[in-house]
KOLZA-270427 format. One record per residue (C-alpha): residue in one letter; x, y, z; chain; residue number from 1. Coordinates in steps of 0.05 Angstrom, whole numbers. Each point is the difference from the previous one (the first is absolute). Layout:
<sites>
<aa: a; xx: X; yy: Y; zz: Z; ch: A; i: NUM>
...
</sites>
This chain:
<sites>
<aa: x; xx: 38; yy: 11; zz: -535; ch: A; i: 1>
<aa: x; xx: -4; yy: -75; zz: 17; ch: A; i: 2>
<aa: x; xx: 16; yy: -6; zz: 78; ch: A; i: 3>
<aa: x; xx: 26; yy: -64; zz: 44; ch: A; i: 4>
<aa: x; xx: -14; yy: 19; zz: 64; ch: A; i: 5>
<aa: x; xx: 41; yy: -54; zz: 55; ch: A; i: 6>
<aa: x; xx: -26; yy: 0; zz: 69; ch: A; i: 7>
<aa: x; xx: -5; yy: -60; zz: 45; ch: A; i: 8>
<aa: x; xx: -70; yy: 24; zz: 22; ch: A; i: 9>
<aa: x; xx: -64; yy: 20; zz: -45; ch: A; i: 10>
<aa: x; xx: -63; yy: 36; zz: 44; ch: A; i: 11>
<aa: x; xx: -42; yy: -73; zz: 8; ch: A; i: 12>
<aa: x; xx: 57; yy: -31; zz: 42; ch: A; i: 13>
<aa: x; xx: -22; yy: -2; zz: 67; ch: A; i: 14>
<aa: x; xx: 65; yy: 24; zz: 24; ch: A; i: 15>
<aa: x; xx: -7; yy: 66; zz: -51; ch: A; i: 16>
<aa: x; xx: 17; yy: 60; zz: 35; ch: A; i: 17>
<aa: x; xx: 5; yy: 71; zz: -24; ch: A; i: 18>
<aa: x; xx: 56; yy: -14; zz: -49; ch: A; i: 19>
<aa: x; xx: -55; yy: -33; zz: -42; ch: A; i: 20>
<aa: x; xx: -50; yy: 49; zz: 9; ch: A; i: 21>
<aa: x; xx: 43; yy: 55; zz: -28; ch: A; i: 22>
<aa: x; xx: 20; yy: -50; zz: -64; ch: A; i: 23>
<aa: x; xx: -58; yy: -17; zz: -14; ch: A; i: 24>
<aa: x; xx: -42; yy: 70; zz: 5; ch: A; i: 25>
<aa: x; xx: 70; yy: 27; zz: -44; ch: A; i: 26>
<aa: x; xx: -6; yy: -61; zz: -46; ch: A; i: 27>
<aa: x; xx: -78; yy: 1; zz: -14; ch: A; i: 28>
<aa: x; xx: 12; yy: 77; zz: -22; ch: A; i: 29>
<aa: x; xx: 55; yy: -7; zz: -44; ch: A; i: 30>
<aa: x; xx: -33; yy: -63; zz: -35; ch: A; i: 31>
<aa: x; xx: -64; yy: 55; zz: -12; ch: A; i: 32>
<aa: x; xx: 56; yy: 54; zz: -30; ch: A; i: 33>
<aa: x; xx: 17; yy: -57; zz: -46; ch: A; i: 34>
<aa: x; xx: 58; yy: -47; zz: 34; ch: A; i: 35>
<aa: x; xx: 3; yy: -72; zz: -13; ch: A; i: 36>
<aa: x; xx: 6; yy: -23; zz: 72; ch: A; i: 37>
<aa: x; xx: 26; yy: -75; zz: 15; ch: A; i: 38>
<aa: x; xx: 9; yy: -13; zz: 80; ch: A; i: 39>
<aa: x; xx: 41; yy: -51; zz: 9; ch: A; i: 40>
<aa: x; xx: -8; yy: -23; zz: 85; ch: A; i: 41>
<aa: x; xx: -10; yy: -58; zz: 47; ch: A; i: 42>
<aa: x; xx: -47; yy: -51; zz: -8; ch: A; i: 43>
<aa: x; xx: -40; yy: -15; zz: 73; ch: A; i: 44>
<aa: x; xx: -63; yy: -53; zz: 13; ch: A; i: 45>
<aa: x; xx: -59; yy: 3; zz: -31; ch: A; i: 46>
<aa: x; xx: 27; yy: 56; zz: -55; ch: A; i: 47>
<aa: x; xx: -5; yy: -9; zz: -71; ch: A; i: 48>
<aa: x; xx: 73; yy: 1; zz: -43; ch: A; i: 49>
<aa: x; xx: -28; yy: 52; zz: -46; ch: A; i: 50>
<aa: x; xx: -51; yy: 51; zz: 7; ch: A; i: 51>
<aa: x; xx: -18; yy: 66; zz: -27; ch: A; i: 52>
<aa: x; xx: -25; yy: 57; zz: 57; ch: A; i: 53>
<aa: x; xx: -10; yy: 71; zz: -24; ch: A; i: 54>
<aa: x; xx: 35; yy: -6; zz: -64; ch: A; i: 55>
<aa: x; xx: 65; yy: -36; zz: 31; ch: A; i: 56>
<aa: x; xx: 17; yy: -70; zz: -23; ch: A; i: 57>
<aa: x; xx: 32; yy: -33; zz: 61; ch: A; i: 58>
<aa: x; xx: 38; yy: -62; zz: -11; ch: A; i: 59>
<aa: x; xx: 20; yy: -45; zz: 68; ch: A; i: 60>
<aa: x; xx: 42; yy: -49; zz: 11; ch: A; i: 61>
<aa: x; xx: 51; yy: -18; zz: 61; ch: A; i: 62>
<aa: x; xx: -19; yy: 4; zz: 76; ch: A; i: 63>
<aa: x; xx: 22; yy: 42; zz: 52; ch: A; i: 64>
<aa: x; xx: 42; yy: -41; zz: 59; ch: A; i: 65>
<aa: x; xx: 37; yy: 48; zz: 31; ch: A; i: 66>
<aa: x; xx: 66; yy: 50; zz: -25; ch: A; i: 67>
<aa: x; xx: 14; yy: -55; zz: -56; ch: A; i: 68>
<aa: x; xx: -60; yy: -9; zz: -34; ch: A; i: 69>
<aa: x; xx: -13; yy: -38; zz: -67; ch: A; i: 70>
<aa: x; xx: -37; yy: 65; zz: -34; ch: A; i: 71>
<aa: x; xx: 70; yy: 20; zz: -18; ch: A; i: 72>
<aa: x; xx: 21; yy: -54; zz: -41; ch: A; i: 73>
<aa: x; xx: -64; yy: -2; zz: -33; ch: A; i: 74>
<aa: x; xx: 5; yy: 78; zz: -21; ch: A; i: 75>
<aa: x; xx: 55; yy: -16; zz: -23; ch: A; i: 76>
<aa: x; xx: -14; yy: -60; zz: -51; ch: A; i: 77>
<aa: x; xx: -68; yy: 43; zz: -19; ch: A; i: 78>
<aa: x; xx: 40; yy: 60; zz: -24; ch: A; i: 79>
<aa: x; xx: 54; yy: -41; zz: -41; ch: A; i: 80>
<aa: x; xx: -57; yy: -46; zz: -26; ch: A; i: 81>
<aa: x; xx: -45; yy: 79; zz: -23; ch: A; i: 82>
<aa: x; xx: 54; yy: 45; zz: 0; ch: A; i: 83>
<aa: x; xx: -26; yy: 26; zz: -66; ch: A; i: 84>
<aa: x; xx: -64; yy: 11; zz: 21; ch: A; i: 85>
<aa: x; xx: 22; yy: 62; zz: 43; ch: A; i: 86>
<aa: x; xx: 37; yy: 68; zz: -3; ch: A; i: 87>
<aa: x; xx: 10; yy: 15; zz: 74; ch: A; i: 88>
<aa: x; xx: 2; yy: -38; zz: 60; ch: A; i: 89>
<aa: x; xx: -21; yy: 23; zz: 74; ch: A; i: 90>
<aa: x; xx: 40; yy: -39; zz: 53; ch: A; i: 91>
<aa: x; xx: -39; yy: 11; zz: 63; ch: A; i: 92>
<aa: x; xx: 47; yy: -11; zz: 66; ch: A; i: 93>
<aa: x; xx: -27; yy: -23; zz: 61; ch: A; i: 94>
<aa: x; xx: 56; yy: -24; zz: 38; ch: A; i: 95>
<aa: x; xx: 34; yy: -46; zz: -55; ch: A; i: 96>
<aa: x; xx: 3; yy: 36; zz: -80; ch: A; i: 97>
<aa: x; xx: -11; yy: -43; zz: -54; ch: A; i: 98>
<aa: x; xx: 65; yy: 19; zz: -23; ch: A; i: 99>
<aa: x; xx: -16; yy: 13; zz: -76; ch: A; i: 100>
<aa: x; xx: 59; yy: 48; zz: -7; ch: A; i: 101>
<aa: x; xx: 39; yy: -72; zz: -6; ch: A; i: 102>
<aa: x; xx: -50; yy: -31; zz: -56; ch: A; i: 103>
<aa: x; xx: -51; yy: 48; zz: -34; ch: A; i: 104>
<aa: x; xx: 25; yy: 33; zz: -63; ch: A; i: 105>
<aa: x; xx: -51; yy: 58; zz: 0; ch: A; i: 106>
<aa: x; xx: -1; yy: 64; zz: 43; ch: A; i: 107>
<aa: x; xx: -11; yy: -16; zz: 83; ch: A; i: 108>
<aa: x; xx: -40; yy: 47; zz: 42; ch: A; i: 109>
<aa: x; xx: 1; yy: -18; zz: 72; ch: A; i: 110>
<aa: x; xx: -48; yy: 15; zz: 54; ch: A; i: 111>
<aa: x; xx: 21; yy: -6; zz: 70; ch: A; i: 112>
<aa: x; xx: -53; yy: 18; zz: 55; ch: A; i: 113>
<aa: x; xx: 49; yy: -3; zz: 57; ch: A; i: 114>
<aa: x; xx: 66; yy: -42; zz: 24; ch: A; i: 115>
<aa: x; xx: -11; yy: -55; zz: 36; ch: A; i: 116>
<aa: x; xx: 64; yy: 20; zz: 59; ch: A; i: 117>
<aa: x; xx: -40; yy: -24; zz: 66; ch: A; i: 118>
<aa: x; xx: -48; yy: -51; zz: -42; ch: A; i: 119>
<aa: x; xx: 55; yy: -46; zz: 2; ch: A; i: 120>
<aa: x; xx: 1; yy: 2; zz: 80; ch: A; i: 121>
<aa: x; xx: -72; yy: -20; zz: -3; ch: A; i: 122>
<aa: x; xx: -11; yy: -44; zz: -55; ch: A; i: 123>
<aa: x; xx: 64; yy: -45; zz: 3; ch: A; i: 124>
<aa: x; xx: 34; yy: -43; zz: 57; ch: A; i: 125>
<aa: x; xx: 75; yy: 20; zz: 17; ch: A; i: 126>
<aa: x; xx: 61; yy: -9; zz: -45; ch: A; i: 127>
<aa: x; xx: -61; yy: 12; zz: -53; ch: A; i: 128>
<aa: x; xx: -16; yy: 68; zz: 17; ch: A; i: 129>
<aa: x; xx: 65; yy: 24; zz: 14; ch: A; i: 130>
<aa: x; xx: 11; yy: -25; zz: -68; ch: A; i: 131>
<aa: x; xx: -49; yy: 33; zz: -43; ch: A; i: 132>
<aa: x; xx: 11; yy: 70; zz: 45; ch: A; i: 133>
<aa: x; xx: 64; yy: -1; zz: -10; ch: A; i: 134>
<aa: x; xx: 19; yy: -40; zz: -71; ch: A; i: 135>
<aa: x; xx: -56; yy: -17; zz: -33; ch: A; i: 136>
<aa: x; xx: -41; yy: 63; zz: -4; ch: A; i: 137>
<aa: x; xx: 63; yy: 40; zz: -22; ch: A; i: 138>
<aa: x; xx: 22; yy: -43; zz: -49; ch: A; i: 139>
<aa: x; xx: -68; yy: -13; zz: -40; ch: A; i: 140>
<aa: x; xx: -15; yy: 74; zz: 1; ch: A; i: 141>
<aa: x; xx: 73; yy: 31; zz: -29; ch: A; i: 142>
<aa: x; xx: -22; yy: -41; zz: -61; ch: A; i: 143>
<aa: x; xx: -60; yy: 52; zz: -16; ch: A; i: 144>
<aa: x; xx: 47; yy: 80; zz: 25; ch: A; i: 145>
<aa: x; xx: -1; yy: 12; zz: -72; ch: A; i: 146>
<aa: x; xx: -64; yy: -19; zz: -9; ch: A; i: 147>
<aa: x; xx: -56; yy: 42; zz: -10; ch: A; i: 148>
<aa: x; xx: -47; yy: -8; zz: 61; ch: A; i: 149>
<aa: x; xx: -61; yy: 24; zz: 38; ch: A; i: 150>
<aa: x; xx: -21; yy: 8; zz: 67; ch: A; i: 151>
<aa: x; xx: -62; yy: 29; zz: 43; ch: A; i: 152>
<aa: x; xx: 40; yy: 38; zz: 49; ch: A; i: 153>
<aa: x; xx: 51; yy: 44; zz: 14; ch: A; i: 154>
<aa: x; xx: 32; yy: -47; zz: 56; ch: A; i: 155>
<aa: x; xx: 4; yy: -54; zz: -52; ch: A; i: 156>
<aa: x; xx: 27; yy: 43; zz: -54; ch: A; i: 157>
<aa: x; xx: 58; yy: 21; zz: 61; ch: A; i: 158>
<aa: x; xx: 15; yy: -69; zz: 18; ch: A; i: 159>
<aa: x; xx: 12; yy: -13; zz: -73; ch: A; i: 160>
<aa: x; xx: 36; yy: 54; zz: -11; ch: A; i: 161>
<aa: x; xx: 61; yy: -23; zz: 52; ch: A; i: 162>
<aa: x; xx: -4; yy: -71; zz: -29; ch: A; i: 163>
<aa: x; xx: 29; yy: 45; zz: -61; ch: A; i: 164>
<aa: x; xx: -61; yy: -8; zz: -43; ch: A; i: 165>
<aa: x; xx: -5; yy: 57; zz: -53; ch: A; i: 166>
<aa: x; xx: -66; yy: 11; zz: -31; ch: A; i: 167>
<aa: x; xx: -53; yy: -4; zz: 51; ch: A; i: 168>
<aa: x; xx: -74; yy: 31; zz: -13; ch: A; i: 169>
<aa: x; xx: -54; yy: 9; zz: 54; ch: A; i: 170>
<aa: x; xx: -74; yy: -19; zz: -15; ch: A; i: 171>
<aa: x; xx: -37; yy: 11; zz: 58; ch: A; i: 172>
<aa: x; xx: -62; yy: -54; zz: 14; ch: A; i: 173>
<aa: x; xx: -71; yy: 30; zz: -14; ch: A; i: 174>
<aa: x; xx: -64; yy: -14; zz: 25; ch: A; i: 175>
<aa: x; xx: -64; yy: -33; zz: -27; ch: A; i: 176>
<aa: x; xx: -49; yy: 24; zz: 38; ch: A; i: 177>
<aa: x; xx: -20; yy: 73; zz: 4; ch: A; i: 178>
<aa: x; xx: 15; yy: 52; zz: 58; ch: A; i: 179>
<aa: x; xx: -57; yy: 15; zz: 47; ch: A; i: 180>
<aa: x; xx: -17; yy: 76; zz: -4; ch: A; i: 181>
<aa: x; xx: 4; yy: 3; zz: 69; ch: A; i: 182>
<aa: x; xx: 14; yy: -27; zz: 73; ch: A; i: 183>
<aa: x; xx: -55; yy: -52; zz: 13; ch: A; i: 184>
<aa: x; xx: -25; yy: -17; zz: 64; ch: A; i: 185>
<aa: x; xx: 32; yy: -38; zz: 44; ch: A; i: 186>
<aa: x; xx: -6; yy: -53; zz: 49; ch: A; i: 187>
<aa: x; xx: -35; yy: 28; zz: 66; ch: A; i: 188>
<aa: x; xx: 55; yy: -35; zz: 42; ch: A; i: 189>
<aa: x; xx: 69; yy: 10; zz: -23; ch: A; i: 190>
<aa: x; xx: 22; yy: -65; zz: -47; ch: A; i: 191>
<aa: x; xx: 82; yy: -11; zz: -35; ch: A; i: 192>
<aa: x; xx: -3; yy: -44; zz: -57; ch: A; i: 193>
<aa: x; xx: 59; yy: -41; zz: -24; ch: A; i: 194>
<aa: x; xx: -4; yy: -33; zz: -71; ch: A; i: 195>
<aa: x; xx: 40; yy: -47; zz: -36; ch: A; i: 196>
<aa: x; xx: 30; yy: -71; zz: 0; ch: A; i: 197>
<aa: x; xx: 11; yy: -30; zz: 70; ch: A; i: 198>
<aa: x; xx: 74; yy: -17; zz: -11; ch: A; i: 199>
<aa: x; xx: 68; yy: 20; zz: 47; ch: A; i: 200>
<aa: x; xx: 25; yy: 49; zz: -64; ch: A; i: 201>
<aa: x; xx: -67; yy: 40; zz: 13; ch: A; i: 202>
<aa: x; xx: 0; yy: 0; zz: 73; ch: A; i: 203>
<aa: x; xx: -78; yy: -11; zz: 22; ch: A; i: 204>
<aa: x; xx: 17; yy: -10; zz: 69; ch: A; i: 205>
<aa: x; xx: 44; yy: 71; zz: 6; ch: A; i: 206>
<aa: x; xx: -70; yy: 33; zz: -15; ch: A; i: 207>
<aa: x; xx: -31; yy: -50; zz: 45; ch: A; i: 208>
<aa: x; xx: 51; yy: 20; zz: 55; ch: A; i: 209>
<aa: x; xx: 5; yy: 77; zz: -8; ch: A; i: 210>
<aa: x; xx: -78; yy: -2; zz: 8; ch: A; i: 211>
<aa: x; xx: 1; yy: -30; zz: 63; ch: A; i: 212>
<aa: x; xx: 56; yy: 51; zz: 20; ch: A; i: 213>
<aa: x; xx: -49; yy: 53; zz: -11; ch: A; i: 214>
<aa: x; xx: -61; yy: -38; zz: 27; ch: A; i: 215>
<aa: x; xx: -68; yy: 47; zz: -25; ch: A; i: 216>
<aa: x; xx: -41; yy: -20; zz: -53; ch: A; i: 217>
<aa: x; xx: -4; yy: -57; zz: -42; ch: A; i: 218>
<aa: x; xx: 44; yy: -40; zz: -50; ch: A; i: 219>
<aa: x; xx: -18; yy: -37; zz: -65; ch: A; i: 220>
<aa: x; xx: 42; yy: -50; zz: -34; ch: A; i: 221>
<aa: x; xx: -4; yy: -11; zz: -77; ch: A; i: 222>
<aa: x; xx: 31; yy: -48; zz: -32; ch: A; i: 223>
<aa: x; xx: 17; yy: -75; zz: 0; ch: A; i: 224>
<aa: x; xx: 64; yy: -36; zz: 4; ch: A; i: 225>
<aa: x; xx: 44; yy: -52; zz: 39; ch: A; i: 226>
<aa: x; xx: 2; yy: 39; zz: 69; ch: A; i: 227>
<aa: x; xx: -83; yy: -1; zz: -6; ch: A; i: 228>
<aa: x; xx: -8; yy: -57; zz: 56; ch: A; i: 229>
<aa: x; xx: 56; yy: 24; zz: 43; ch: A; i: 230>
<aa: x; xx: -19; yy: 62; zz: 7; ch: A; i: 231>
<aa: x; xx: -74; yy: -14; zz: 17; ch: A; i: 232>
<aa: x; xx: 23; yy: -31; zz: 41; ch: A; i: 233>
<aa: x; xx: 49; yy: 44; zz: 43; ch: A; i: 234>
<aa: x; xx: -42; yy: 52; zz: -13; ch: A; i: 235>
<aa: x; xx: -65; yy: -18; zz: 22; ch: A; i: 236>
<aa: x; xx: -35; yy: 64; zz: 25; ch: A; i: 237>
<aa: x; xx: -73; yy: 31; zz: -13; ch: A; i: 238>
<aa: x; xx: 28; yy: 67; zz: -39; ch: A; i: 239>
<aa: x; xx: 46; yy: -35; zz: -43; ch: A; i: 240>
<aa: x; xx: -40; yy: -32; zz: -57; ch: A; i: 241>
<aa: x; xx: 32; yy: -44; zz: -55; ch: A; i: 242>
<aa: x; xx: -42; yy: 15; zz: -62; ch: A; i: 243>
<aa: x; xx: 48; yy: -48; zz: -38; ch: A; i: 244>
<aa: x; xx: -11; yy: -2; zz: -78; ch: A; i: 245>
<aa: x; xx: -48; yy: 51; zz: -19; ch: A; i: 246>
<aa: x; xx: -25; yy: 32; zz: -77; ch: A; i: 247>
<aa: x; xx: 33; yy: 60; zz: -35; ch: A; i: 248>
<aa: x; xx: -66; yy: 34; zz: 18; ch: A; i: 249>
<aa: x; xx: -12; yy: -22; zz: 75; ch: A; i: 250>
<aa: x; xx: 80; yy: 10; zz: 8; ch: A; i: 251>
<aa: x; xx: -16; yy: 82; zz: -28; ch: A; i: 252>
<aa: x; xx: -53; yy: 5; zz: 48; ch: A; i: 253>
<aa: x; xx: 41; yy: -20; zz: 58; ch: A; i: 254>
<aa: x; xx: 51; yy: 51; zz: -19; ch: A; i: 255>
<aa: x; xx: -49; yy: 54; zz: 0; ch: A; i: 256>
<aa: x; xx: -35; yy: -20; zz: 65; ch: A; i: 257>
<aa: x; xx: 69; yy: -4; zz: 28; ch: A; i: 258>
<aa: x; xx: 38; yy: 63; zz: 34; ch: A; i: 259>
<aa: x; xx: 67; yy: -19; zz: -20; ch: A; i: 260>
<aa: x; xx: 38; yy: -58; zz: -31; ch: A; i: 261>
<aa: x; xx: 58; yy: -33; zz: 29; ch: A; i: 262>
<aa: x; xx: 58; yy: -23; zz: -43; ch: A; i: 263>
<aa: x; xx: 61; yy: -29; zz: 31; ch: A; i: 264>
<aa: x; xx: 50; yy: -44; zz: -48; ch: A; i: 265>
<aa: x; xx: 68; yy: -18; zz: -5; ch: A; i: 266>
<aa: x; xx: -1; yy: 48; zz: -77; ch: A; i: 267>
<aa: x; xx: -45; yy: 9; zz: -48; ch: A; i: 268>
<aa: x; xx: 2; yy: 26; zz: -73; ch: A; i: 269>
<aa: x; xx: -50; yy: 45; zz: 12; ch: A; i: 270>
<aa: x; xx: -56; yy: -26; zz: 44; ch: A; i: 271>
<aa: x; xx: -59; yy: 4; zz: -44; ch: A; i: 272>
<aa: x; xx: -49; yy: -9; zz: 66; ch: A; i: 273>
<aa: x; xx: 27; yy: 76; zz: 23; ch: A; i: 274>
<aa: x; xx: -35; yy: 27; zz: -61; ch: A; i: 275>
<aa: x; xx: -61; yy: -48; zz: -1; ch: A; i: 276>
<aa: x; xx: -13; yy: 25; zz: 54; ch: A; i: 277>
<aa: x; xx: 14; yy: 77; zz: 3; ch: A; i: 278>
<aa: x; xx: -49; yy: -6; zz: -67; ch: A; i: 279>
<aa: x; xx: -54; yy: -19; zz: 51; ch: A; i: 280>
<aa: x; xx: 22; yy: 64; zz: 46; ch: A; i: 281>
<aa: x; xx: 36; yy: -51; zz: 54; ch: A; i: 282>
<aa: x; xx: 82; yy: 24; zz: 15; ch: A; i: 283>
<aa: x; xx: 46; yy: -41; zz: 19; ch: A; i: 284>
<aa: x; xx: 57; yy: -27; zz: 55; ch: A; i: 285>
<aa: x; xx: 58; yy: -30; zz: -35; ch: A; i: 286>
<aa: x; xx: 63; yy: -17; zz: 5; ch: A; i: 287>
<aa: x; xx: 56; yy: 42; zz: -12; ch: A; i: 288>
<aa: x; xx: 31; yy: -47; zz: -61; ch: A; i: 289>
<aa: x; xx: 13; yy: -3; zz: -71; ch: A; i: 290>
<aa: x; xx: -66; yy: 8; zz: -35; ch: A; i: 291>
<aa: x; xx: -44; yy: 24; zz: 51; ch: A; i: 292>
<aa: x; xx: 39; yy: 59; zz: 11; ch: A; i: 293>
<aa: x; xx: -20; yy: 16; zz: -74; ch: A; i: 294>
<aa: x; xx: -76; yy: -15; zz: 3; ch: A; i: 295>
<aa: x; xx: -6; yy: 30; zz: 71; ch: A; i: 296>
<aa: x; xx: 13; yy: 66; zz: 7; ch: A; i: 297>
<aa: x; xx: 21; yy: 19; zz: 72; ch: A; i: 298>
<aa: x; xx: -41; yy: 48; zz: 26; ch: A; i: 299>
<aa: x; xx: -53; yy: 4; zz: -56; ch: A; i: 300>
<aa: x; xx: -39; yy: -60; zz: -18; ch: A; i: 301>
<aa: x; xx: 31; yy: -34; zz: 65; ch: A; i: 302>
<aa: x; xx: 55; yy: -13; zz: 42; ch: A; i: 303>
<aa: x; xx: 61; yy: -41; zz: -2; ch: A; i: 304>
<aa: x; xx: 36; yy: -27; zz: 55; ch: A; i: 305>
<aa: x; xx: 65; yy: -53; zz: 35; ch: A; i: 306>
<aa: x; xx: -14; yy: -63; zz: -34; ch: A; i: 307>
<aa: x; xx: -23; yy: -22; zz: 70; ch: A; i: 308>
<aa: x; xx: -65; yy: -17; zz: 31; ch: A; i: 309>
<aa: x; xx: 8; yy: 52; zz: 65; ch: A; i: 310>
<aa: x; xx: 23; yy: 53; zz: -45; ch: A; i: 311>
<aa: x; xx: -67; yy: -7; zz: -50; ch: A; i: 312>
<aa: x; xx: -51; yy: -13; zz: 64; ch: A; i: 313>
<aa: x; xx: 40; yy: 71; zz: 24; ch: A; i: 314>
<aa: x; xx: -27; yy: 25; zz: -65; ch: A; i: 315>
<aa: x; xx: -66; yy: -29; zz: 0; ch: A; i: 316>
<aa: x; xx: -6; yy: 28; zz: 69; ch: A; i: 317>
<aa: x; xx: 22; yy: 74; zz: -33; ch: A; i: 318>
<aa: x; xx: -56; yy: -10; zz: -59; ch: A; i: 319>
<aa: x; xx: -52; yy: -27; zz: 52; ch: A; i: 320>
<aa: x; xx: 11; yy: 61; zz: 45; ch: A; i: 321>
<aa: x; xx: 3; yy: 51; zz: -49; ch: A; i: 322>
<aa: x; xx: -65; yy: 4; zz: -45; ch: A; i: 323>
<aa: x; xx: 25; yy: 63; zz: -38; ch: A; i: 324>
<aa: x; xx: 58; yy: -34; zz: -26; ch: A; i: 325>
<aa: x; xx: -49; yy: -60; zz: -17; ch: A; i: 326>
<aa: x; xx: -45; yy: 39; zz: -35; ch: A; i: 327>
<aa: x; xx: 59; yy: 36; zz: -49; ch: A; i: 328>
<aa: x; xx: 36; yy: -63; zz: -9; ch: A; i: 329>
<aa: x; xx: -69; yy: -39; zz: -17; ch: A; i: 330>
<aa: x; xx: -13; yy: 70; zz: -50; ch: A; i: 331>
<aa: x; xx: 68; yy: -2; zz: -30; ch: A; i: 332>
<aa: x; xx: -5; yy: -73; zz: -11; ch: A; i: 333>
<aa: x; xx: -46; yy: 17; zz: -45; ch: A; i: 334>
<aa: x; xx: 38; yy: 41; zz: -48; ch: A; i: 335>
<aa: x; xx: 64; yy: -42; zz: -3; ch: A; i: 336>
<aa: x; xx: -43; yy: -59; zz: -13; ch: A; i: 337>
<aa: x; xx: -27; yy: 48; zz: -67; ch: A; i: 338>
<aa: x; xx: 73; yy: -5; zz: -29; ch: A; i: 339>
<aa: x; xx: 5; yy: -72; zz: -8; ch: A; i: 340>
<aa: x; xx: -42; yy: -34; zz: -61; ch: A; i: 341>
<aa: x; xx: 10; yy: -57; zz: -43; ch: A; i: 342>
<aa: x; xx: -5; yy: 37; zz: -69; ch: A; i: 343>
<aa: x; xx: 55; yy: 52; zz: 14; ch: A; i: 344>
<aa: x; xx: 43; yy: -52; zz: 28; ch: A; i: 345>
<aa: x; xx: -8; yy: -49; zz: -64; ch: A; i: 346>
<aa: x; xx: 11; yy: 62; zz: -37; ch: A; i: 347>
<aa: x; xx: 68; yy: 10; zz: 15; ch: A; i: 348>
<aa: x; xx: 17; yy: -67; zz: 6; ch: A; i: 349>
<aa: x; xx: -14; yy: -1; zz: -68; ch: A; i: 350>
<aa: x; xx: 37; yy: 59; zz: -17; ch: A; i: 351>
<aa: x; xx: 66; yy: -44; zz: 36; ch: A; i: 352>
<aa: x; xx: -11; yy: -59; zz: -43; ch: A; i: 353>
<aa: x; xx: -6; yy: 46; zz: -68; ch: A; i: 354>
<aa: x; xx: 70; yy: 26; zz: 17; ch: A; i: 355>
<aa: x; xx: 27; yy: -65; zz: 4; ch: A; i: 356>
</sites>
């Protein structure tokens, strides 16, 4: 099968996120199973227009400025100008869908990793947000309810399911790296980790916040972003450490050193750091919202909470407190984090697109 695979993103942008880890770890396995992979997304500085990584040819062209950005348009002109050089096309939506259900004359999987809903609040200025939460969103997605589509969490494959859509599939994310056999050792003193982008959507400075509301211990940030500086410097304090950008492999040791892993947010559509770092024996604190209440389990390989800072320092408190419970949440961790693996999840992601 010849694939065009949309998304505005490919996993060298420096904005990629874990939408393009899971295409491209999906992509790179169906390419060795025999798919023809094209991925059609944005160009950024620096990046070649073509290039060919693990098998996948990706083509860019357009630039990302903001809800209406020129990668659209572009899509759009590349399909009608190759249209028979494919036999299925992947519209990826983040936010805004290419809407291909309006132009591409071959079959239309969609993959949707999560709504955007309170994105809007934080990305865009008032009327604009009011107008993408409310219009916008609503109207570009009842263009794909008939349309076959896929999604990596049950939360997702709800919200879809009010907006009326009728053939939704759930492909979990997977992991590439392998479990630990068993709980390492930790850090003498107890240490929280947060990791990911330092934007508002992911909420740094909640985890900053409900540490200081519990007070023991020590906290490390991971991750760059625009609220770096600001936070450094509001937050100035011998046990909180910015580690800012670190490797996959320093970022895994972290993890493991770590006791457990905060992970506030507005949603997710999963939260791939939950597993990351339940792989490396570390539970987590989350939020109770769409996605993480799929990739944490309450009670097992962590604890979810109010999506407030007092109610997850209350919690941390509660773990910090309690080493039994840390020591089965940190043991279970392990064995959820054994369910989730690239190959299974390519598997039947393949298995959706052959019944297309």
């Amino acid at each position: 099968m010849r694939i065009l695979w949309l998304n505005w993103k490919d996993i060298k942008h420096p904005e990629a996120g874990g939408a393009e880890v899971y295409t491209h770890e999906i992509a790179k396995r169906l390419v060795k199973r025999g798919f023809e992979i094209t991925l059609f997304t944005s160009h950024f500085e620096g990046a070649k227009e073509r290039e060919e990584m693990d098998g996948i040819e990706i083509v860019r062209k357009g630039k990302i400025v903001g809800v209406f950005d020129t990668v659209y348009a572009h899509a759009k002109k590349f399909y009608r100008d190759h249209r028979n050089e494919f036999d299925l096309v992947i519209d990826e939506i983040n936010t805004r869908p290419f809407m291909t259900p309006k132009y591409v004359d071959k079959p239309v999987v969609a993959l949707i990793h999560q709504l955007a809903v309170e994105f809007w609040d934080y990305k865009t200025r008032f009327p604009v947000n009011v107008i993408g939460k409310y219009i916008l969103e609503p109207y570009w997605l009842k263009h794909y309810r008939s349309i076959k589509t896929i999604t990596v969490s049950e939360s997702t494959k709800r919200d879809l399911m009010r907006l009326e859509f009728r053939d939704v599939h759930v492909v979990y994310n997977g992991l590439g790296k392998e479990v630990l056999d068993k709980v390492p050792k930790k850090e003498k003193e107890f240490t929280a980790i947060f990791v990911g982008r330092l934007t508002p959507t992911k909420k740094p400075e909640d985890a900053i916040k409900a540490f200081l509301e519990f007070g023991e211990g020590r906290l490390w940030i991971v991750g760059r972003g625009e609220l770096m500086e600001k936070l450094k410097r509001q937050y100035n304090r011998e046990n909180i450490e910015f580690k800012g950008f670190v490797t996959e492999r320093e970022k895994l040791e972290l993890m493991k050193r770590a006791y457990v892993i905060l992970v506030p947010g507005i949603r997710e559509g999963w939260g791939r750091v939950v597993i990351e770092a339940n792989a490396m024996g570390t539970p987590a604190i989350g939020y109770n919202v769409p996605g993480l209440r799929d990739s944490i389990r309450h009670g097992y390989n962590g604890l979810l909470c109010e999506p407030n800072p007092k109610a997850m320092g209350e919690v941390l408190e509660r773990l910090y407190s309690d080493g039994k419970l840390g020591r089965r949440l940190s043991g279970n961790a392990l064995e959820w984090a054994k369910r989730f693996n690239w190959d299974d999840s390519s598997r039947q992601f393949e298995k959706i697109l052959g019944g297309t």
